[in-house]
C-alpha positions in Angstrom: 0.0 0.0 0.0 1.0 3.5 -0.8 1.1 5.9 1.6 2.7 8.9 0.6 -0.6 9.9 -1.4 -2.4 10.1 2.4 0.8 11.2 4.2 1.0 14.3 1.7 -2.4 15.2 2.0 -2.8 17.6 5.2 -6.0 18.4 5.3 -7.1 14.6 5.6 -4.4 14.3 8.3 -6.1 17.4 9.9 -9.6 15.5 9.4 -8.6 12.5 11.0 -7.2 14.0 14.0 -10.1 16.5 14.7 -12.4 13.0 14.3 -10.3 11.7 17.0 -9.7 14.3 19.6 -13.2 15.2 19.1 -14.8 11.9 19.9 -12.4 12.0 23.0 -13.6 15.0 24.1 -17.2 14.3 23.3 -17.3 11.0 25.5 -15.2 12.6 28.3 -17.9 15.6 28.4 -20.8 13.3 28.4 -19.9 10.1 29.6 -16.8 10.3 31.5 -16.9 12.8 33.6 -20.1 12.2 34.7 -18.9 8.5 36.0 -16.2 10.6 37.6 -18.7 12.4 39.5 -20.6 9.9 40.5 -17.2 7.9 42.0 -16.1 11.4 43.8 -19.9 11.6 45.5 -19.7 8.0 46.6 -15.8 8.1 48.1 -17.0 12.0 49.5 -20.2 10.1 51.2 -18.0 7.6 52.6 -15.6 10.0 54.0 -18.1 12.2 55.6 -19.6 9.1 57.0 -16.2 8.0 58.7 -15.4 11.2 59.5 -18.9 11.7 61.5 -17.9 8.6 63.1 -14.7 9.3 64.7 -16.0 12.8 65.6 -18.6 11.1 67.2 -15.9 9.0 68.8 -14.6 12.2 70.4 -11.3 11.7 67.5 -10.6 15.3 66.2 -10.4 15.3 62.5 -9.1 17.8 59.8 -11.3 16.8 57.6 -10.7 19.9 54.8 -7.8 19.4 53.0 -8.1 15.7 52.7 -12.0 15.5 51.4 -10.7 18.1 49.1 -7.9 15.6 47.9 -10.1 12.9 47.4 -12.4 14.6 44.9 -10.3 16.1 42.9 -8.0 13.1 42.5 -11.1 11.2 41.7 -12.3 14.0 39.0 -9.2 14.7 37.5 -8.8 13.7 33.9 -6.7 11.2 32.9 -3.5 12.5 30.6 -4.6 11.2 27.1 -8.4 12.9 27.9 -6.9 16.1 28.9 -4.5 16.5 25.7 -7.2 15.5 23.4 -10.0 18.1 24.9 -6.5 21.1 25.1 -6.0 19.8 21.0 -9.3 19.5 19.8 -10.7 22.9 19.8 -7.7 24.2 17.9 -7.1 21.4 15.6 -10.9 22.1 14.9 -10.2 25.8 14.6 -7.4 25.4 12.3 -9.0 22.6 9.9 -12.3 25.2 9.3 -9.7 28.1 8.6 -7.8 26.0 6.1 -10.7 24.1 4.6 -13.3 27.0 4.0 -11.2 30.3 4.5 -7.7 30.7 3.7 -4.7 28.2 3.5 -0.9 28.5 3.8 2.0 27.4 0.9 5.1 27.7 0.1 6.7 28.3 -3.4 9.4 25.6 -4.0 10.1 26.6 -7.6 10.7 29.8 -9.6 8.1 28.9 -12.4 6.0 32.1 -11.0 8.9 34.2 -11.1 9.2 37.1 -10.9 5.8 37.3 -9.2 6.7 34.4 -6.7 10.2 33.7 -5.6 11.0 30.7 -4.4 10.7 30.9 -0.4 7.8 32.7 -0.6 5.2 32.0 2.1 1.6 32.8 0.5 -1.6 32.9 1.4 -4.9 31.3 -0.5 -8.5 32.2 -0.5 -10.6 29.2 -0.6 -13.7 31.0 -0.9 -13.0 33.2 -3.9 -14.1 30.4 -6.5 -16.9 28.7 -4.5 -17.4 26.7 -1.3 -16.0 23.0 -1.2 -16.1 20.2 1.0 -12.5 19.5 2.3 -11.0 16.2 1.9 -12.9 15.4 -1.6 -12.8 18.8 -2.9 -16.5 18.9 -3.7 -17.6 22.3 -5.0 -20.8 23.0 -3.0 -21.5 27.0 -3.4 -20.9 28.7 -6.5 -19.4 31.9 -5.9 -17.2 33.1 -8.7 -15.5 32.1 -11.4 -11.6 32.2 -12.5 -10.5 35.1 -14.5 -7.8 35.6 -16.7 -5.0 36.9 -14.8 -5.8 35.7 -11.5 -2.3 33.6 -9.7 -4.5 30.2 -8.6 -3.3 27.0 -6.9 -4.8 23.7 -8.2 -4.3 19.8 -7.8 -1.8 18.8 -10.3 -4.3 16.8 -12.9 -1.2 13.8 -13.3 -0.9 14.0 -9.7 -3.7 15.1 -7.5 -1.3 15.1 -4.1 1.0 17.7 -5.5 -0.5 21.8 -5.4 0.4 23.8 -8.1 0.6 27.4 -8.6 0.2 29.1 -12.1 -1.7 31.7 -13.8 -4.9 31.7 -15.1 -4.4 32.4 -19.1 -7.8 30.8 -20.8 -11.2 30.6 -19.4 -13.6 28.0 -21.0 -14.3 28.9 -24.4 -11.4 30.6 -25.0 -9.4 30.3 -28.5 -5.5 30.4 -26.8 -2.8 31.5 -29.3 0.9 31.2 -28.1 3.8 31.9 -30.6 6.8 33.7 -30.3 6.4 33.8 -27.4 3.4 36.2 -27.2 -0.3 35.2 -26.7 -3.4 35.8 -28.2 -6.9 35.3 -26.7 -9.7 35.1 -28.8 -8.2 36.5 -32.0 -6.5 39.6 -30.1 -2.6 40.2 -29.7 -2.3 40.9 -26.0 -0.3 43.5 -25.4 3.3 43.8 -24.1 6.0 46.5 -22.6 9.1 45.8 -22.3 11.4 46.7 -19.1 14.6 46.5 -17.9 16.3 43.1 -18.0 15.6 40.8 -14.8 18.6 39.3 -12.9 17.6 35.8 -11.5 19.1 36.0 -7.6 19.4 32.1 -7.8 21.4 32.0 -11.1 23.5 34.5 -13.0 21.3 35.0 -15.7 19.7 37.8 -17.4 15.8 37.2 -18.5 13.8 39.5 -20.7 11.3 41.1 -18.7 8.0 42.4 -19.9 4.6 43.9 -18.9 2.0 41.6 -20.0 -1.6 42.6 -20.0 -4.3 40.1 -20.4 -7.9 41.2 -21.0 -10.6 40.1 -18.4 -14.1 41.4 -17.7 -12.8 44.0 -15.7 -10.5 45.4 -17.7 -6.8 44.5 -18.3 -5.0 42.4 -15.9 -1.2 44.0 -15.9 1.4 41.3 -14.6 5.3 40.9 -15.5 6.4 37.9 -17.0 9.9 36.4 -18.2 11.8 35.2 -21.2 14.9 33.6 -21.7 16.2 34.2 -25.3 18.1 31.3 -25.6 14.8 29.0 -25.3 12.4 27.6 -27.5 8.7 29.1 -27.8 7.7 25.4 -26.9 9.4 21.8 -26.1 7.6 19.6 -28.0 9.3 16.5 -26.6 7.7 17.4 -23.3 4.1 17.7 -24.4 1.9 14.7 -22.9 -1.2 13.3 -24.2 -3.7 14.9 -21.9 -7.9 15.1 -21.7 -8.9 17.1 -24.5 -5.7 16.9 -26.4 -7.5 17.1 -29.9 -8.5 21.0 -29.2 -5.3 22.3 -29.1 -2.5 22.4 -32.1 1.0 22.3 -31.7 3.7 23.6 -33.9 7.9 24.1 -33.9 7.0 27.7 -32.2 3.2 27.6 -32.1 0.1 26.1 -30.0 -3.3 27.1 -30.3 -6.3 25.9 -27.8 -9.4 26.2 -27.9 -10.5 25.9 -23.3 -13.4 23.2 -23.0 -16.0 23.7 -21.1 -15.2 23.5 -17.2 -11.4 23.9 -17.8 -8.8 26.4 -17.4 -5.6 26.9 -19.5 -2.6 27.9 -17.3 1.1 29.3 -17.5 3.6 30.3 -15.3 4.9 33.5 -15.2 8.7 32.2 -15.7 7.4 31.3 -19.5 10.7 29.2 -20.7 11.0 27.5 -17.2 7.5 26.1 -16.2 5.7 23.2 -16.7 2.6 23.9 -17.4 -0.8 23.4 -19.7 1.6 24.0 -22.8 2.7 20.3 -22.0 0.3 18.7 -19.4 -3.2 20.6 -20.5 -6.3 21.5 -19.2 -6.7 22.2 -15.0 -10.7 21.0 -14.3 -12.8 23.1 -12.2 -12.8 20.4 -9.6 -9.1 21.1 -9.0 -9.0 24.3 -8.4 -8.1 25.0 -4.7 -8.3 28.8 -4.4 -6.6 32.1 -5.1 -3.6 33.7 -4.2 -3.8 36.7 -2.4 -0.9 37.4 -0.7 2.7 37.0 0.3 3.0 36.8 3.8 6.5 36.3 4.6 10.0 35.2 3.1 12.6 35.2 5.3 15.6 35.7 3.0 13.3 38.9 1.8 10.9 40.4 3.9 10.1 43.6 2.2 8.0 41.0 -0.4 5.4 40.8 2.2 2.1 42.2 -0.1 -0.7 41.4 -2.0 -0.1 39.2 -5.4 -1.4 40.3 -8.9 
């Protein structure tokens, strides 16, 4: 048996252990303690009762401190109860907030560059896109849609453990043009400003860098991006067979897409060094985790800490 798909996936860790620490708590709260009480009113009832006696007896008993003793010895919780009530209302706490609100990652790879760096702790909103059911994924409220533009984490379709991070390029219905190195959506040449060239911290190399601006239904969605002039416009050696292969069309320095329904077409930022729909297609709607929204902290750069477009 496999275990590194369960072992990788968190949330169903945090699932199980809320399960358990909540049962725990949940039998100790209405079971448990009550048989507690009951022991510590019978062992009380039979201490008053000798203690009557030997006053009775004219024997002069300090009888505070040692009822006292008894009861709460008898009450107390046993270790293993105690930790699991202390755990459950946080591991409870903390599987809601990742589940339905906002979840924690950290970029391993400098696809995203130069929007995401690698070391880069971010932030995800799980509700942007609708309300799922954790564990399965399960879109259960529809709230909105993906737009071009928007930086989204999804389940890797050839491997549902791993996340991935890319942008959002193609919406469903989409006709995707990439060649040269410059899109089109839907017959139109996005537009493109050049800037300054970008120095990559982790090697010595020198990318182009360029304002790319993709149109959405609000209005242009302004983002940098990279090229590395030395690379192809595509790798055709590393293009997969994928669901819904036969809507897209691959050339030496072309592809053209058309999105299917219910899909999104996705590409990193770093455009010569990510993998990406170019070569592994389409990301479903039921793998969309959420949005990015934020970086919250990098520790070999802190002034990064800010919101993500």
């Amino acid at each position: 048996m496999n275990l590194q798909p369960i072992l990788g996936n968190f949330a169903l860790i945090l699932f199980v252990a809320m399960v358990i620490t909540g049962v725990i708590w949940c039998l100790d709260v209405f079971y448990l303690a009550k048989q507690r009480r009951r022991k510590a009113d019978a062992a009380l009832a039979e201490y008053d009762a000798r203690t009557a006696k030997l006053v009775a007896d004219g024997i002069k008993v300090d009888s505070n401190g040692s009822r006292h003793a008894i009861e709460q010895g008898i009450l107390r919780q046993p270790t293993w109860i105690e930790y699991s009530g202390s755990f459950f209302p946080v591991i409870a706490l903390v599987f809601v907030l990742r589940s339905f609100l906002w979840e924690p990652f950290k970029i391993p790879s400098s696809s995203m560059v130069p929007t995401l760096l690698v070391g880069d702790f971010i932030l995800v909103n799980k509700y942007t896109y609708g309300i799922r059911l954790p564990i399965i994924n399960k879109k259960i409220i529809q709230i909105n849609d993906p737009q071009r533009g928007d930086v989204m984490v999804f389940k890797y379709p050839k491997d549902m453990s791993q996340d991935y991070i890319k942008r959002v390029v193609g919406v469903p219905g989409d006709k995707i043009t990439y060649e040269n190195k410059r899109l089109t959506v839907n017959g139109k040449p996005v537009e493109y400003t050049p800037l300054d060239d970008y120095l990559d911290d982790q090697h010595p190399v020198y990318h182009k860098q360029l304002v790319e601006k993709l149109p959405g239904k609000e209005g242009e969605t302004a983002h940098r991006i990279l090229n590395t002039e030395n690379r192809p416009t595509l790798d055709l050696g590393n293009v997969e067979n994928f669901p819904h292969r036969e809507a897209c069309d691959y050339s030496y320095d072309k592809f053209t897409c058309i999105v299917p329904e219910g899909n999104y077409l996705m590409l990193g930022d770093n455009r010569d060094n990510s993998q990406d729909s170019r070569y592994w297609g389409f990301v479903p709607d039921k793998n969309i985790v959420g949005k990015a929204i934020v970086v919250w902290m990098n520790f070999s750069q802190p002034s990064r800490v800010g919101g993500i477009r």
